[in-house]
C-alpha positions in Angstrom: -9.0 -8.7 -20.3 -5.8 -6.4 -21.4 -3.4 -8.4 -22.9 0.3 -7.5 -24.5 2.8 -9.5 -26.5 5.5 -9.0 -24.3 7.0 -10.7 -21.3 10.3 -10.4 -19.7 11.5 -13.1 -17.3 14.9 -11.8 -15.1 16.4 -13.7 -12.2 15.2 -10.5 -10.0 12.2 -8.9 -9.0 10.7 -8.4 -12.9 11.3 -5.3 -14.3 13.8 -5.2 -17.2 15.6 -1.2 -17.9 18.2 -0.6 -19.8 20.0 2.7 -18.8 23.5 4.4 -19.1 23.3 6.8 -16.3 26.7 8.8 -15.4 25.0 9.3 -12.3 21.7 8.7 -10.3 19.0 11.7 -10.0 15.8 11.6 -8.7 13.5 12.3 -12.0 10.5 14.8 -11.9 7.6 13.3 -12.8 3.8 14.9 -12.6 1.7 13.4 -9.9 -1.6 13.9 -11.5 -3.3 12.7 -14.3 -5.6 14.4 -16.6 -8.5 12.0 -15.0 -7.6 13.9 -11.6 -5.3 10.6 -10.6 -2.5 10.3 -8.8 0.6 8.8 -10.1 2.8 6.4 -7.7 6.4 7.0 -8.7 8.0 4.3 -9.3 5.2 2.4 -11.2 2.3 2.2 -13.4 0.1 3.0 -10.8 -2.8 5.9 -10.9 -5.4 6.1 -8.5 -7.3 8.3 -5.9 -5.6 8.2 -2.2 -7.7 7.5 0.5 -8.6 10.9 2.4 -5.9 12.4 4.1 -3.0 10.0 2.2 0.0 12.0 0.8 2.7 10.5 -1.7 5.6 9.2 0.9 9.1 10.6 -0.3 10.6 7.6 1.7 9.0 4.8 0.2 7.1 3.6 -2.9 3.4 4.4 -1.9 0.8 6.3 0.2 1.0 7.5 4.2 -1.1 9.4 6.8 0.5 10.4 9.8 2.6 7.7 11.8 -0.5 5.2 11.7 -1.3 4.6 8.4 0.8 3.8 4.8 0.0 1.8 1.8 3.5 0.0 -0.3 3.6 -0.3 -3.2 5.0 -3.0 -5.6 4.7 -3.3 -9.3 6.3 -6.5 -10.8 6.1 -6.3 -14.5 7.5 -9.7 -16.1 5.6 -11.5 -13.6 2.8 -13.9 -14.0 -0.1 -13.2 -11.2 -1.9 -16.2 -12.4 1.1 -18.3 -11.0 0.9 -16.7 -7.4 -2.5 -15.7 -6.8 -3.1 -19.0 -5.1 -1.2 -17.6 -2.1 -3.9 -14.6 -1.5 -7.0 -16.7 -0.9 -8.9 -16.6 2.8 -7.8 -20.5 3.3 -3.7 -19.7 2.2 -4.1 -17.1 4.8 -5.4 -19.2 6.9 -3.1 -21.4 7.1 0.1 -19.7 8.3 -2.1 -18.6 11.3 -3.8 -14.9 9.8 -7.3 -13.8 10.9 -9.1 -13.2 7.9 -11.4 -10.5 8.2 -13.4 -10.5 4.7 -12.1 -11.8 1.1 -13.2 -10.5 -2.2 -12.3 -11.6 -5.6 -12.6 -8.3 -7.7 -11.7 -6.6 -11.1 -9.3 -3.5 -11.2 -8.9 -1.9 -14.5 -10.4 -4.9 -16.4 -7.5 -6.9 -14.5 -8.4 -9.9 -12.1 -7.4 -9.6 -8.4 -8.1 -10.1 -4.9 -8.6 -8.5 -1.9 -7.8 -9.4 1.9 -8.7 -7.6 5.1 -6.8 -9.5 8.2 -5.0 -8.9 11.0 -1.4 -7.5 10.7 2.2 -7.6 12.8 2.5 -3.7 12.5 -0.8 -2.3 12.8 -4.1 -3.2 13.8 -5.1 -4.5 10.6 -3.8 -5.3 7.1 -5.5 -4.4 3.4 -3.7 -6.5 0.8 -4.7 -5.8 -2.7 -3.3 -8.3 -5.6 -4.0 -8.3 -8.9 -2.5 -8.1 -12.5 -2.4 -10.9 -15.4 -0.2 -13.2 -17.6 2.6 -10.4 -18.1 2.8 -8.4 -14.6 1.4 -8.6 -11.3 0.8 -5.7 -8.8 0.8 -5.9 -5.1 -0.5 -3.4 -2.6 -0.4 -3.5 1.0 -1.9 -1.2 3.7 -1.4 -1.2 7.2 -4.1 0.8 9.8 -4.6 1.2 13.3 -8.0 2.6 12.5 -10.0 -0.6 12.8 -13.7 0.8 12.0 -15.0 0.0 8.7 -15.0 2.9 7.2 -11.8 3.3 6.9 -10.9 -0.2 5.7 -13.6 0.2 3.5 -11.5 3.9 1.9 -8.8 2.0 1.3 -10.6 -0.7 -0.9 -12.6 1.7 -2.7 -9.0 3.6 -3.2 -7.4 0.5 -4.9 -10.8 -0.4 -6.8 -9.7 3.6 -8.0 -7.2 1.8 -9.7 -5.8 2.6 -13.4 -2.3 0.7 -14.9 -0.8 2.0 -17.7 1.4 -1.1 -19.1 2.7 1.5 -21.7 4.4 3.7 -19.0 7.6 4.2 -19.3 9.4 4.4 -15.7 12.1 6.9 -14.9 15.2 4.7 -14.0 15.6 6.7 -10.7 12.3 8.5 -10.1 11.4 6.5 -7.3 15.1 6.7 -5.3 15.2 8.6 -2.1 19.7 8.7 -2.5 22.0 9.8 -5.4 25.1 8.4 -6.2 27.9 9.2 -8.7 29.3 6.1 -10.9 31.1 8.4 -13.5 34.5 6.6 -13.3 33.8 2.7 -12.4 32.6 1.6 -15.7 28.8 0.5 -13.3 25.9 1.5 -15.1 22.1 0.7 -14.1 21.5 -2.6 -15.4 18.1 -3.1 -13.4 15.5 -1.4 -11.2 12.6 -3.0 -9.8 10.6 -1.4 -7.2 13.7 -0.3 -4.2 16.1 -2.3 -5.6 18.7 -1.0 -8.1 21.2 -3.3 -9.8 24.4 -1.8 -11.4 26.4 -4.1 -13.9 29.5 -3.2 -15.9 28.9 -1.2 -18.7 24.9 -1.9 -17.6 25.3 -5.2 -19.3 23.5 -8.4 -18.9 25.5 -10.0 -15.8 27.5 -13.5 -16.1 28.9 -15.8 -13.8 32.0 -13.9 -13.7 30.6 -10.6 -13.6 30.8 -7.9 -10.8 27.9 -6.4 -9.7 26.6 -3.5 -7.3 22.9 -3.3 -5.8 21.4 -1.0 -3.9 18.2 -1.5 -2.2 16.2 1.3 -0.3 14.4 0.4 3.0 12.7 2.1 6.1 14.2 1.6 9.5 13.2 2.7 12.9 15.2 5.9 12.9 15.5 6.1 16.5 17.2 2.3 16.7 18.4 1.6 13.5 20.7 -1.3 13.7 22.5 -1.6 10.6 24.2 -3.8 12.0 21.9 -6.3 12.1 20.6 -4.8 8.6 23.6 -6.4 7.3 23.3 -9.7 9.3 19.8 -10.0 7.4 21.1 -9.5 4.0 24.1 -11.8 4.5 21.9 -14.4 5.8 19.7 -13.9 3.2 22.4 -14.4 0.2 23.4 -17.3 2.5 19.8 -19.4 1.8 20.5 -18.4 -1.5 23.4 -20.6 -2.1 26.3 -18.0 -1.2 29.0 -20.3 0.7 30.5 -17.8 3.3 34.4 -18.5 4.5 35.3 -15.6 6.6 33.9 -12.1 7.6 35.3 -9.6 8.7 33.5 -5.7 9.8 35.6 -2.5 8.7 36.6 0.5 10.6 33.9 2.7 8.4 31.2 4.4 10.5 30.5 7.4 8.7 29.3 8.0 4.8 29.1 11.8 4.0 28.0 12.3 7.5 25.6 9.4 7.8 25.6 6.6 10.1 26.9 3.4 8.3 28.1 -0.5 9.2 29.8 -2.4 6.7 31.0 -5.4 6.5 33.9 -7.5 4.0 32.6 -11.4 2.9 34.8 -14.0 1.6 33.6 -16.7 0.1 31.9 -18.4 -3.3 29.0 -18.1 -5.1 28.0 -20.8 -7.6 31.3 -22.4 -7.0 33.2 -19.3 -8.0 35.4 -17.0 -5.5 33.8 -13.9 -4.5 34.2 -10.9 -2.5 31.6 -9.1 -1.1 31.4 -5.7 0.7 27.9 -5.1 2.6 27.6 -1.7 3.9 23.7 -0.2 5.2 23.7 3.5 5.8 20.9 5.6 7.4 19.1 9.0 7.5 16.5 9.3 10.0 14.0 6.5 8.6 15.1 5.8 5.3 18.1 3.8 5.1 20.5 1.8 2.1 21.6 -1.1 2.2 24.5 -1.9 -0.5 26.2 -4.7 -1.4 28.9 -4.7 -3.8 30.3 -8.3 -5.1 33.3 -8.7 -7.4 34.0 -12.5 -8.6 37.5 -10.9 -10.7 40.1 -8.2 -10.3 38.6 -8.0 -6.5 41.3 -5.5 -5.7 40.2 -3.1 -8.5 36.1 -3.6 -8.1 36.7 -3.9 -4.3 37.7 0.1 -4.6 35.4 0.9 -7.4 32.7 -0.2 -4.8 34.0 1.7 -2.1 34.5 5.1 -4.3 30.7 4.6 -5.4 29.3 4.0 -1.5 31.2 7.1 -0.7 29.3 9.4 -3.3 26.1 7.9 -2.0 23.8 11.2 -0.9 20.0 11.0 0.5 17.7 13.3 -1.7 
């Protein structure tokens, strides 16, 4: 099996960039590689779509029509040996899937798994897992074609597998939005997969440090809710230990012409004070959700924040 002296451990999803970017552009990057594969931007990933799949511009991975699209997610830093006890037929099982066929495989000399079963959003699901010591890759399809044949395109498409560990991953190639942080002093600390962290000065964050993240998400672009967007991510920072003491939603509706609900949080995070603004904007089916937190100088960051969201632009 590969192997590669180098392993990077970060409190997020698990990819570690350093970057000082004045402000955010989508990179162009080639699609194809000389072996005739294609590239997912946004990872390490070359293979050969299934027929009729086209590179999605508003997600990280593969789509055919309405019906069908494959995600995406490439977590380099992380161990798969530690979580690839969760992707058997029994784990499955167990919170209440059908499992439809199993198979332990090899991709590009790389353990992993395979599961067929049924799925919330689609007929049925094709998750593909595999990776090693240093990174893990996960892959998840969605069909409502339930015939064999098609299920069985989609596994020989991730068998088509190649990772290149040695890639080196454009800092915004896989963003769907631009946004300008010239002035604030934020720099991209971070990007894993849809998520993009921005520290001051890029720099390793502290318990004192501000911090603005972005992550990118699909909606249904004809009820959006952002509304309840924000609920979600405000509960969410909640089970993580964020102590809320007052909320209160702001008069802003509108970002550059786009649909937006935001949302100021008071409250403390690992025992320190901390001010949070959570704002989710939308264009047609892609959407933002931001979420700015200052633990100092909250008048200052607060508006730093608030000058960055306004820059925000969808590619």
């Amino acid at each position: 099996m590969k192997q590669k002296n180098l392993k990077i451990s970060l409190w997020l999803i698990s990819l570690f960039l350093f970057t000082s970017l004045c402000s955010s552009q989508r990179n162009l990057v080639s699609d194809k590689t000389e072996g005739g594969l294609t590239l997912i931007p946004g990872t390490r990933i070359y293979l050969e779509p299934p027929s009729g799949f086209q590179l999605s511009k508003d997600f990280i991975g593969l789509e055919n029509g309405d019906n069908e699209i494959i995600r995406f997610y490439d977590m380099y830093g992380t161990d798969y040996y530690a979580n690839s006890n969760k992707y058997t037929k029994k784990a499955y099982e167990k919170i209440g899937a059908v499992v439809y066929d199993f198979e332990e495989t090899i991709i590009d000399d790389y353990y992993g798994k395979v599961l067929v079963t049924n799925s919330d959003y689609a007929n049925r699901a094709v998750t593909l897992v595999f990776g090693d010591a240093f990174f893990s890759v996960l892959a998840v399809a969605v069909t409502n074609n339930t015939n064999n044949t098609e299920v069985s395109h989609i596994i020989n498409s991730f068998k088509s597998i190649k990772y290149d560990k040695d890639r080196e991953i454009g800092s915004m190639e896989a963003a769907f939005f631009s946004v300008d942080v010239g002035k604030s002093g934020f720099e991209l600390f971070f990007q894993a997969n849809e998520i993009f962290h921005f520290t001051e000065n890029g720099e390793y964050p502290n318990d004192t440090s501000s911090s603005y993240v972005i992550n990118q998400i699909l909606v249904d672009p004809t009820n959006p809710n952002l509304k309840f967007v924000v609920d979600n991510i405000i509960n969410s920072s909640i089970e993580k230990g964020f102590k809320v003491t007052s909320r209160k939603q702001t008069s802003k509706n509108k970002i550059n012409g786009y649909d937006c609900f935001q949302e100021m949080v008071y409250g403390e995070s690992e025992g320190v004070k901390t001010q949070t603004v959570f704002t989710a904007i939308n264009n047609g089916r892609r959407a933002v959700v931001i979420m700015g937190s200052a633990k100092e100088n909250f008048k200052e960051n607060i508006e730093k924040f608030n000058e960055i969201t306004s820059s925000l632009k969808f590619n």
